[in-house]
N, C-alpha and C positions, 0 to 999 in steps of 0.2 A: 428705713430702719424698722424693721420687726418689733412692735412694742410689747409683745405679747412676750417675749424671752425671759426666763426667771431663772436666778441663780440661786440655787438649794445649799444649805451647808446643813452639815447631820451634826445636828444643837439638843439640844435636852428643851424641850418646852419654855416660855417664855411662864416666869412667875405670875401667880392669878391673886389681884387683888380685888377685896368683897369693898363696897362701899356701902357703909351703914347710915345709906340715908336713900329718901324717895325725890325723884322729877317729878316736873309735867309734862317731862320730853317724849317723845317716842324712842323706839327702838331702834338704833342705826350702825352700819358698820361702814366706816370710810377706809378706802384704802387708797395707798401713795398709787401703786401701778396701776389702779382703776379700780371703779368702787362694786360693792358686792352687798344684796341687802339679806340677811339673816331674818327665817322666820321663829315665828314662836308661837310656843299655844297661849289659846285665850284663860286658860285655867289651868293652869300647872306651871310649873319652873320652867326656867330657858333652858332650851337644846341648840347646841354648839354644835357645829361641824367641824370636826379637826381634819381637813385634808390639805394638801402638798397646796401650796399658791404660794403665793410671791411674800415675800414678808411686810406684815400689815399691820396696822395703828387699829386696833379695832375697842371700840370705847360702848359699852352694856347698859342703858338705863331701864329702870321702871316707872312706868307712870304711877304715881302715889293716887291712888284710888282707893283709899281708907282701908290697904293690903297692910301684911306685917312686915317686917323690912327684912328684904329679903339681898341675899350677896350678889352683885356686880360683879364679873368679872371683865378684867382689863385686861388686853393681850396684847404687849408691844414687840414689833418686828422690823427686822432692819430693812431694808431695798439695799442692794449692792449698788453704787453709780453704774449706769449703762455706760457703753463704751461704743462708740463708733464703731462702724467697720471699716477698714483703708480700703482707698482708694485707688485701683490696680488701671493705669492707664495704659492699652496694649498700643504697640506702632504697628500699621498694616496697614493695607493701600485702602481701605474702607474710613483712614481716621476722618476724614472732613463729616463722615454721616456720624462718628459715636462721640462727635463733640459738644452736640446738643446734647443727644443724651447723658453725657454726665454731667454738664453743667446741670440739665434738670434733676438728675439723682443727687446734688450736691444740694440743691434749692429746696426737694422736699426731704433730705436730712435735717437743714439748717429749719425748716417748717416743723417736722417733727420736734426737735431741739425746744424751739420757743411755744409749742404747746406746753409742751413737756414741764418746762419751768413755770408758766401761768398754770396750770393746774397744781402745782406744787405750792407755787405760793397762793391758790385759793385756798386749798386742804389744810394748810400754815393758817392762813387765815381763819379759818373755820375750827380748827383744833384751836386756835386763839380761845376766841368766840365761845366756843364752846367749855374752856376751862374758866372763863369770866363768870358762865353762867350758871357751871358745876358749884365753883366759889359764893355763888351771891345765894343759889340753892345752900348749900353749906350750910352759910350763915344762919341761913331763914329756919334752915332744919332743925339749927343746933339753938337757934332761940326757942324753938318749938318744942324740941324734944325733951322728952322726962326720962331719966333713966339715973343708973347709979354711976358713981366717978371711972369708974372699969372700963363700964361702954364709952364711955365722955373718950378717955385715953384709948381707947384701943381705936376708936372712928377719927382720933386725931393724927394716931401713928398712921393708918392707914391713908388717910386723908394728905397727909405729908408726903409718904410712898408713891400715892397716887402724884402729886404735883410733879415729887422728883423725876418718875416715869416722864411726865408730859414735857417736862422742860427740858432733859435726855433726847427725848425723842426731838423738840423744836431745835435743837444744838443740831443735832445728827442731821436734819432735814437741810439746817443752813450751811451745813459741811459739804452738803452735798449739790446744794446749788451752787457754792462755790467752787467745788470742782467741774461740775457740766459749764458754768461760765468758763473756767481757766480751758476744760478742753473746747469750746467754741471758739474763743479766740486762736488757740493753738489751729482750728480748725479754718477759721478765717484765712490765717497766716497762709496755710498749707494750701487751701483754694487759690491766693493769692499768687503765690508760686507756680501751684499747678496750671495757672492761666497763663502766666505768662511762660513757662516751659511750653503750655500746648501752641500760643501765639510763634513763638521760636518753628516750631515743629510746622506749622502751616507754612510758613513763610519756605522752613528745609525740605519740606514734599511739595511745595509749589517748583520750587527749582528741578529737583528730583525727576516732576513729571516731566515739567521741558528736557531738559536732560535724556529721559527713556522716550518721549516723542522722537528724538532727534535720532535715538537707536537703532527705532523699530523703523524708522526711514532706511535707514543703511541697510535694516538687517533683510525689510524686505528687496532691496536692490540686488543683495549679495545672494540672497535666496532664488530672486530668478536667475541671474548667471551660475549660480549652482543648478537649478533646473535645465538649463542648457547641458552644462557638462555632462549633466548626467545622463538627458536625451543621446551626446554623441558618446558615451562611455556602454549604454543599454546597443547601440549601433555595434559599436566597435564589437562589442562582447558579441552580438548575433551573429556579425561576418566572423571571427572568433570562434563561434559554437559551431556554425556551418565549417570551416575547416576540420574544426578537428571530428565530424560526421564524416566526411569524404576521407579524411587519412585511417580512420575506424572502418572505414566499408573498403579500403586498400587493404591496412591491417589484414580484415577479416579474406577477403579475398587469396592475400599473400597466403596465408595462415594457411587455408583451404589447398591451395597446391604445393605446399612445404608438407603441408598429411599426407597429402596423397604419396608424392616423392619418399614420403619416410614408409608409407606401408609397403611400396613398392622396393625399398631397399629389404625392408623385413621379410616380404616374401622371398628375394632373394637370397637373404640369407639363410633363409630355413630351408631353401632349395638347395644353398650348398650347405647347411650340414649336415639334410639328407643323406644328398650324395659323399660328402667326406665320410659318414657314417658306414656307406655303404663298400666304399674302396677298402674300408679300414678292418670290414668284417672280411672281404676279398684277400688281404694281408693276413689279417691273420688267419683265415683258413688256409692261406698258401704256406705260410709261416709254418703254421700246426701238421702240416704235412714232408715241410722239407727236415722238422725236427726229428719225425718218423722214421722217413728215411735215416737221416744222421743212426736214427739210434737200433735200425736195423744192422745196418753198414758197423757197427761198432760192435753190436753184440758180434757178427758173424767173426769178424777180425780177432775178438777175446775168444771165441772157440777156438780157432786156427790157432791161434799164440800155443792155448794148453795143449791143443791136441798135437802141435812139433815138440812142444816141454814134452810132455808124455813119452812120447817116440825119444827122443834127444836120452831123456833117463833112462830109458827101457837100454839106449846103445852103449849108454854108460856104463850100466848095470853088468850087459853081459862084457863090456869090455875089462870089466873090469873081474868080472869070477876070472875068464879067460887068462888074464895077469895073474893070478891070485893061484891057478890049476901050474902056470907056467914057473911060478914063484916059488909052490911049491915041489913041481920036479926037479928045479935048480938045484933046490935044499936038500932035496933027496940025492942028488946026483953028487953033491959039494957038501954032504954031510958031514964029514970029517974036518973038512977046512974053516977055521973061525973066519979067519980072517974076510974068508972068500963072504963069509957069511954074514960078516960086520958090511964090507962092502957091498954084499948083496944087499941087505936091508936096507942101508942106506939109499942103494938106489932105486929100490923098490919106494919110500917115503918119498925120494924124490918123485919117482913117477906118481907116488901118489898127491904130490902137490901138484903136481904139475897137471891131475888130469883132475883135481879140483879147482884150480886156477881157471882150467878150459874149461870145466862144465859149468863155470860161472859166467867165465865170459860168455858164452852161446848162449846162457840164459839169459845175460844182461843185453845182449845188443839185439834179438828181436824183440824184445819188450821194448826198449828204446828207440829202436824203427817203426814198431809200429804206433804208439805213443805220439810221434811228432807227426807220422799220417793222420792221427785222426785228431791230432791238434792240430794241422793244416790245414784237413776238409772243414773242420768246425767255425777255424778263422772265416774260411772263402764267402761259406754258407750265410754265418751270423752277419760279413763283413756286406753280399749282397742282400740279407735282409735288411739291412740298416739303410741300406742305401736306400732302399728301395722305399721304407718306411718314411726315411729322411726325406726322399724326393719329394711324397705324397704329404708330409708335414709340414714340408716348405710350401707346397702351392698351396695346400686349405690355409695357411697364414697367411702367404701373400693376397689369398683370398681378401679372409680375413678383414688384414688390415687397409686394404682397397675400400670395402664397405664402411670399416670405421672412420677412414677418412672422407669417404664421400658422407656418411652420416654428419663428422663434425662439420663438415664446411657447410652441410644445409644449414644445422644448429648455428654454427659465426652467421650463415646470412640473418637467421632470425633473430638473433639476439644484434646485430648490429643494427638491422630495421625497427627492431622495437626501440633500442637505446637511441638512434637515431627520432623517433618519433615520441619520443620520452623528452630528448631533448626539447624539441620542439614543444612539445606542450609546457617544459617547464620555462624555457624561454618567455613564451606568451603568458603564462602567469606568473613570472615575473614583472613583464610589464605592466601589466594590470596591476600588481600589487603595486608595484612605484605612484604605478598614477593615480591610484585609490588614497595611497597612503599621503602624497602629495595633496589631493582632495578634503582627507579628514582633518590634517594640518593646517591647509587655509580654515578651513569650519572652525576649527579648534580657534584659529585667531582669530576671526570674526566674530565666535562666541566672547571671546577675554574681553577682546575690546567693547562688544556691545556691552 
């Protein structure tokens, strides 16, 4: 225990009493939490140190050295009772080594403690002692001294004040012894305990240790046949990793003439569609030519058409003045007769429908001959450029689709060798997983149990 620890409370000064009388004592300042001596000059008034310490009984005399009487001051201060500190007992595999040690920290507590209270009741004693002797001085003063009834009373009340202070203070000190006794005993009690909890605690970590001896036997056992597994599990994985090396240098191998075969189809495709390119420029220049034709052959056929229209009118034309010259000699000749002349017109309108009838018709049915000729030729022409087109669009497809299928079956082979060899490596890590996981399983129980 720390003896040096002080509990401060923020107080107003402790009241200063003047004693109006002289010792033969010296100068001294006792205090409860350890003593402290105050100097003074040889010739002049006392100087006090008012600083921060523990709270202190401190008691001021003069030697009466035929001086004037000059004021004492008394300065009473409390001590707060100290307080132990607890006792924090940790479990951990080291307790057999901190059991001295606290026994010893509990022996120079309990050492501390009974200082503690002898110095307190020597100080008791001595503040005794010392008020005996203030008393008998008193006495001796006040037989001695001359003065007026004032001072008589004022160094009486003071005198009283001062007694009260001291017998305060001797109350407050035996307060206090009795409580450091009630907490020693309290403290005994609690040692008492704490020994026989720590005796319990030996006896449960002496078992404890047998107990984890008996573990760490198994555990090293199970550690070496785990050492084994794992020797043939590092095996297994090697012949493992060497396969799947060899199925990787297949792989890569395969892979290697699956390229090649694929650059080789590509080459040939861009060979045919070179050449489809090239047939196809051969069409349609031949195409572009036979459309030429068509449409010379067409034009010449619409010249021909006008130029019998032209003629065809022209025979109309003069057949018809001719009718018109004869129509009119009729009428000259049958001028007189209506009748003749009713019927003549008549049949004149008829002839004249009748030779618009035909110049319609002769107009309509070469245009219409000629029409389905050259709808004819057009069919023939369009029907063998199609073909011909057709033919040459069926072999670049059947092309075509030759290479896309020799493409896809390379692609089925590679994907089925790779899925194939996928399989396989997931198979084999599979097992490996099983038997790893079957591995960390037993660990795990070996662990619980130990």
């Amino acid at each position: 225990m720390n003896s040096s620890r002080s509990i401060r409370y923020d107080k107003p000064p402790a009241p200063t009493v003047y004693a109006p009388y002289e010792t033969n004592q010296d100068f001294t300042a006792i205090a409860v939490g350890g003593s402290r001596e105050q100097k003074r000059r040889s010739d002049g008034p006392l100087l006090v140190r008012h600083q921060e310490e523990p709270y202190v009984l401190r008691h001021y005399e003069e030697p009466s050295n035929n001086r004037q009487q000059e004021m004492a001051p008394i300065i009473i201060r409390q001590e707060q009772p100290t307080q132990l500190p607890p006792v924090i007992v940790q479990r951990d595999s080291g307790l057999e080594q901190t059991l001295p040690l606290i026994q010893a920290d509990m022996n120079n507590h309990l050492d501390a403690l009974e200082d503690r209270i002898s110095q307190q009741e020597v100080n008791t004693q001595g503040l005794l002692q010392r008020t005996m002797k203030i008393k008998e001085d008193v006495i001796d003063s006040l037989n001695f001294t001359h003065g007026t009834w004032n001072n008589e009373k004022h160094a009486r009340t003071l005198l009283q004040e001062h007694i009260r202070n001291i017998t305060a203070v001797v109350n407050r000190l035996n307060h206090d012894i009795s409580a450091i006794e009630d907490s020693l005993r309290l403290r005994d009690g609690a040692t008492i305990g704490q020994n026989n909890a720590l005796k319990n605690l030996e006896v449960h970590h002496v078992g404890a240790l047998s107990d984890v001896r008996g573990r760490i036997v198994r555990c090293d056992t199970s550690i070496g046949r785990l050492g084994v597994e794992v020797k043939t599990c590092v095996q297994s994985i090697r012949t493992i990793s060497h396969q799947q090396q060899e199925l990787a240098n297949r792989l890569s191998e395969r892979m290697t003439g699956i390229e090649t075969q694929i650059a080789a189809v590509v080459q040939n495709m861009d060979r045919i569609a070179s050449e489809s390119r090239v047939k196809i420029q051969h069409v349609e220049g031949d195409t572009s030519n036979y459309l030429s034709m068509l449409d010379a052959k067409t034009r010449q056929m619409i010249e021909d058409l006008r130029n019998s229209l032209t003629t065809m009118q022209a025979m109309a034309g003069t057949e018809r003045e001719r009718m018109e010259d004869r129509i009119i000699a009729l009428i000259d000749q049958y001028g007189g007769n209506n009748t003749d002349l009713e019927r003549i017109e008549r049949k004149i309108d008829d002839n004249y429908h009748y030779l618009d009838m035909r110049i319609l018709k002769l107009e309509d049915r070469p245009l219409e001959e000629n029409s389905t000729q050259i709808i004819d030729i057009q069919n023939n022409v369009e029907a063998s450029v199609l073909k011909k087109m057709d033919a040459r669009i069926q072999m670049n497809t059947e092309d075509i689709a030759r290479l896309k299928r020799e493409c896809r079956e390379g692609f089925v082979v590679i994907q089925e060798s790779i899925a194939n060899a996928k399989l396989v490596n997931d198979g084999k890590r599979k097992i490996l997983e099983e038997q790893l996981r079957k591995e960390i399983g037993h660990l795990r129980k070996m662990v619980v149990l130990v």
